[in-house]
C-alpha positions as CSV (number, residue, x, y, z in Angstrom):
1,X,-67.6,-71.0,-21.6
2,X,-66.6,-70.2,-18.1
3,X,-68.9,-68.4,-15.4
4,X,-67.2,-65.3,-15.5
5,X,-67.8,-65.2,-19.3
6,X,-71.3,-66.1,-19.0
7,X,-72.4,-63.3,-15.9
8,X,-74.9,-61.1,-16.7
9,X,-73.0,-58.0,-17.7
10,X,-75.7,-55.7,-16.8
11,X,-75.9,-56.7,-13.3
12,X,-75.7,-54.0,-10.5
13,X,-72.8,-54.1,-8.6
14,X,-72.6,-53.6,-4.5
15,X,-74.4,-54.7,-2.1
16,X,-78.6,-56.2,-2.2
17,X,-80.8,-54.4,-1.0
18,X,-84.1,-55.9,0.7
19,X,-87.3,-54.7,-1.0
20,X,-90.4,-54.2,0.5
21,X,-89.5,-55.0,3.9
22,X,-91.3,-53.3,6.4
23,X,-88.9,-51.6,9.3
24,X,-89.3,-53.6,12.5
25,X,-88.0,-52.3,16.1
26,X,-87.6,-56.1,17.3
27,X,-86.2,-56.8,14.3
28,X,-83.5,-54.0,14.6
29,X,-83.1,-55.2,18.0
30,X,-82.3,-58.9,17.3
31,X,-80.0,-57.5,14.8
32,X,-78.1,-55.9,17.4
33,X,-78.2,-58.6,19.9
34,X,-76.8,-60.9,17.3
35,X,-74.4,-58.6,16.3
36,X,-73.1,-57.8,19.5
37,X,-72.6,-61.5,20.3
38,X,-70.7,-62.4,17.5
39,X,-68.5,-59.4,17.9
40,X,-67.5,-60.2,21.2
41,X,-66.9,-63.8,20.0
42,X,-65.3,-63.4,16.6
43,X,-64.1,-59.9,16.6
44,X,-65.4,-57.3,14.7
45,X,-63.1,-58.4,11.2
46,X,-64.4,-61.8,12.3
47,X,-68.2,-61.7,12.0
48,X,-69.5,-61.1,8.5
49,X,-73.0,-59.6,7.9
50,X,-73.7,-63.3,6.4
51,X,-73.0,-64.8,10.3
52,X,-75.0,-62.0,11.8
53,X,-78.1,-62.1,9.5
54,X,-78.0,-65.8,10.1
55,X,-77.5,-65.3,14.1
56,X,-80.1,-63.3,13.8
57,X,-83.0,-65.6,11.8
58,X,-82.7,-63.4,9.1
59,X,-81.5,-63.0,5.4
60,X,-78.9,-60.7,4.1
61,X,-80.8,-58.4,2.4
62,X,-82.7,-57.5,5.3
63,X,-80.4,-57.1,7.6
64,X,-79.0,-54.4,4.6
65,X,-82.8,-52.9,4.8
66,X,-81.9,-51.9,8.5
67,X,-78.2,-51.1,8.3
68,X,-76.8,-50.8,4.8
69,X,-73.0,-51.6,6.3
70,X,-71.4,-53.7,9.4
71,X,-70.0,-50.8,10.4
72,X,-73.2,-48.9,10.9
73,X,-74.2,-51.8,13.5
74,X,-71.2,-51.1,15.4
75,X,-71.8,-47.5,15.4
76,X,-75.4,-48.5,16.6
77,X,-74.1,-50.4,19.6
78,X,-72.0,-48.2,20.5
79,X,-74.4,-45.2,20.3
80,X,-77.1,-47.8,22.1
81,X,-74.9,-47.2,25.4
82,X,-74.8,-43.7,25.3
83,X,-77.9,-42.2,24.1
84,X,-79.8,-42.5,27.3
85,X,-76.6,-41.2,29.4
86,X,-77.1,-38.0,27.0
87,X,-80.3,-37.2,28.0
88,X,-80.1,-37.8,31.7
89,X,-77.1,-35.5,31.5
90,X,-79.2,-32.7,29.9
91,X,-81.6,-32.9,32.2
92,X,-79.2,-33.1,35.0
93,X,-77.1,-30.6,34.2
94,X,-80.2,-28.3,33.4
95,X,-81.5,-28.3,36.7
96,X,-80.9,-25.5,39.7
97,X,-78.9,-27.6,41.9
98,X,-75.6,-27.4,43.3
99,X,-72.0,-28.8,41.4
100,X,-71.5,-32.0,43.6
101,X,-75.0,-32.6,43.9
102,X,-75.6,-32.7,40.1
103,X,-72.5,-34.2,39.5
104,X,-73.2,-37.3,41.6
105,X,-76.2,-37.7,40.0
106,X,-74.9,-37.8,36.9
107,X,-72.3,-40.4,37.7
108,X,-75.0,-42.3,39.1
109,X,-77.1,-42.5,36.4
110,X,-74.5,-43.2,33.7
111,X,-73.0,-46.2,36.0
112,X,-76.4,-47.5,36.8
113,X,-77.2,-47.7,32.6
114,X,-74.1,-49.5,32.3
115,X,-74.2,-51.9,34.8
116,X,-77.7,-52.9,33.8
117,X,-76.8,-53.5,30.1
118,X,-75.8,-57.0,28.8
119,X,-72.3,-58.2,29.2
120,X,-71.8,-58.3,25.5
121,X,-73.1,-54.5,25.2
122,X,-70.4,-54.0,27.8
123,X,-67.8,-55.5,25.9
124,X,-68.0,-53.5,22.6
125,X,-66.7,-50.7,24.1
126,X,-63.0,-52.9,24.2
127,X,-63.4,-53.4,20.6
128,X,-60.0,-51.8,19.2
129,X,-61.8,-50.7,15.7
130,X,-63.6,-48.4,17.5
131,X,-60.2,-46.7,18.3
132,X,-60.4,-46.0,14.4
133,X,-60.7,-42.6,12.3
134,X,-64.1,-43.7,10.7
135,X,-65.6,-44.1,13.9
136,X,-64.7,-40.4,15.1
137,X,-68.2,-39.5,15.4
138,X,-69.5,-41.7,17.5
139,X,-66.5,-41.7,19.6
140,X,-67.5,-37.7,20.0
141,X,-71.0,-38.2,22.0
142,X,-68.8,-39.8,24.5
143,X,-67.0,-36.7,24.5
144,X,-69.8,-34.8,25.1
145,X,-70.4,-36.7,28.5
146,X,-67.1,-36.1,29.7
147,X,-67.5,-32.5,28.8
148,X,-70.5,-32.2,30.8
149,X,-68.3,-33.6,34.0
150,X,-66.0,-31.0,32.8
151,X,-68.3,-28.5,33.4
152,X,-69.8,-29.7,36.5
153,X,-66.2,-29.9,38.3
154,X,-65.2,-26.7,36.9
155,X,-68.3,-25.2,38.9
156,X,-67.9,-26.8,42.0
157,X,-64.0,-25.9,41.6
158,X,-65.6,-22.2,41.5
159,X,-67.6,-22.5,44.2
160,X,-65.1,-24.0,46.3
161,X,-66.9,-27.2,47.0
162,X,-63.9,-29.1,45.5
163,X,-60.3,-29.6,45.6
164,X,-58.3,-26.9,42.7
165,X,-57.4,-29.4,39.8
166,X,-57.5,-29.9,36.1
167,X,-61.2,-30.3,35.6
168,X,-60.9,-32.0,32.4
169,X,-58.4,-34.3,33.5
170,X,-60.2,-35.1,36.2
171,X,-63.6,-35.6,33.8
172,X,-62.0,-38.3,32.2
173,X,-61.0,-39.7,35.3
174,X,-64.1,-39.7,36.4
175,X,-65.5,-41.1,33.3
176,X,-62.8,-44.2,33.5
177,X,-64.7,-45.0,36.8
178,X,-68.3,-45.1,35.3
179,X,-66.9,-47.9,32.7
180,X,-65.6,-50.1,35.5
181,X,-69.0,-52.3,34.8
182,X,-67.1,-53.4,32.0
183,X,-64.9,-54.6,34.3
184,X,-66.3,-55.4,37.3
185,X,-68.8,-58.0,34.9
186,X,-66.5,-60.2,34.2
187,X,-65.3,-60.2,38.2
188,X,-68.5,-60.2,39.3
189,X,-71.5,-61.0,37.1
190,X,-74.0,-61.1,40.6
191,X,-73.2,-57.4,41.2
192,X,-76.7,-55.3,41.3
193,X,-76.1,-51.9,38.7
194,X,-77.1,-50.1,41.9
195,X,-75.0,-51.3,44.2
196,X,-72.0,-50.6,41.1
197,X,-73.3,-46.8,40.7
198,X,-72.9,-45.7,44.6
199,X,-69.6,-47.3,44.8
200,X,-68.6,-45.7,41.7
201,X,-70.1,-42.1,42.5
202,X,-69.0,-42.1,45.8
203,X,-65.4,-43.6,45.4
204,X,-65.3,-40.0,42.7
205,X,-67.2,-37.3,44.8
206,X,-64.6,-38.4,48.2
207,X,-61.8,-37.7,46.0
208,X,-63.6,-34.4,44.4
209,X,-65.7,-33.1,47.9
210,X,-64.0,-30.1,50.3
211,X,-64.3,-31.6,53.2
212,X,-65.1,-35.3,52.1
213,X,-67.4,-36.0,55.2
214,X,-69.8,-34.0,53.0
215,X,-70.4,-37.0,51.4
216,X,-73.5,-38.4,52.8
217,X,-75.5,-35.2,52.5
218,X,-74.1,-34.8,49.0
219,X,-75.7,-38.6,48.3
220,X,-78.4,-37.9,49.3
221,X,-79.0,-34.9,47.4
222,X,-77.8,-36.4,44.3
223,X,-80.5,-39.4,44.1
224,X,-83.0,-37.3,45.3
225,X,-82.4,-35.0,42.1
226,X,-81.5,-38.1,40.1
227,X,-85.6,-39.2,41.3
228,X,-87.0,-36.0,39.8
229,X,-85.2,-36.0,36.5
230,X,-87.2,-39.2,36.6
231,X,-90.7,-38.1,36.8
């Protein structure tokens, strides 16, 4: 009788689930790592849960116990690179300061995160299945940084501390310069994430600032406020 034949008929279909396996941060985190590696190595169609769970020490069913499908690790990577951005924005944003001033702290702080993140974090932001319909909700907390910019520019448009423009237009410009690290990695791997983030945030507020010799003042300002979002 052949194996088809001969399968247990009332076995449950789908995926396995781990049992009794205790949720572990680390273990969530060398997940990702592993993950994140074989994506940028394989591709995303390339790297099977089996590869990951074995990249990672692990077996199958436990990686399943932490995310129950591969694409819920991408969406975990992808939102690992933006949750901490979110929340310096609020509290940016939040705080009784002037447009450019909150602005280039923002910029600041999401370039400095970026930078400091492994090169393979980096590079699944180039992965093209995130370009995808089923990954519309993850790709909307990005938009909820550039609206933020939006907002920020709109204000200092009002209060005639920057050039007249399209302020979001100008957002995602300004948002394009924050994921330069992507870039700038691979050119050059040495460059400290601080170094990357004034660059970046004072290559955007010249363009933005009425009269750009503002700038060192505004700088200033900026990672001063940046500081106390800190404490």
């Amino acid at each position: 009788m052949s194996e088809t034949a001969t399968a247990n008929p009332h076995r449950n279909a789908g995926r396995p689930r781990a049992s009794g396996v205790k949720a572990s941060p680390e273990t969530r985190r060398q997940i990702l790592d592993a993950a994140a590696a074989l994506f940028v190595r394989r591709g995303f169609a390339g790297a099977s849960t089996q590869a990951i769970a074995a990249a990672a020490g692990l077996r199958q069913p436990t990686l399943f116990h932490y995310f129950p499908t591969k694409d819920a690790i991408l969406e975990a990577l992808y939102m690992a690179s933006l949750d901490e951005p979110l929340a310096a924005f609020a509290r940016i944003e939040a705080l009784p300061a002037p447009a450019p001033v909150r602005l280039y702290a923002a910029i600041y702080a999401d370039t400095a995160f970026l930078s400091a993140t492994a090169v393979t974090q980096k590079a699944i932001f180039l992965l093209p299945e995130l370009g995808q319909p089923r990954f519309a909700g993850v790709r909307a907390a990005r938009e909820r940084l550039i609206a933020t910019y939006a907002r920020m520019i709109a204000q200092g448009m009002e209060s005639g501390d920057f050039r007249p423009g399209d302020a979001g237009l100008l957002a995602r410009l300004v948002m394009s310069l924050d994921e330069a690290p992507i870039d700038i990695a691979a050119a050059k791997p040495s460059a400290e994430s601080g170094e990357q983030a004034r660059i970046v945030a004072d290559f955007a507020l010249s363009a933005l600032l009425l009269p750009p010799a503002r700038l060192d003042e505004i700088r200033v300002a900026g990672l001063a406020l940046l500081n106390l979002t800190r404490t």
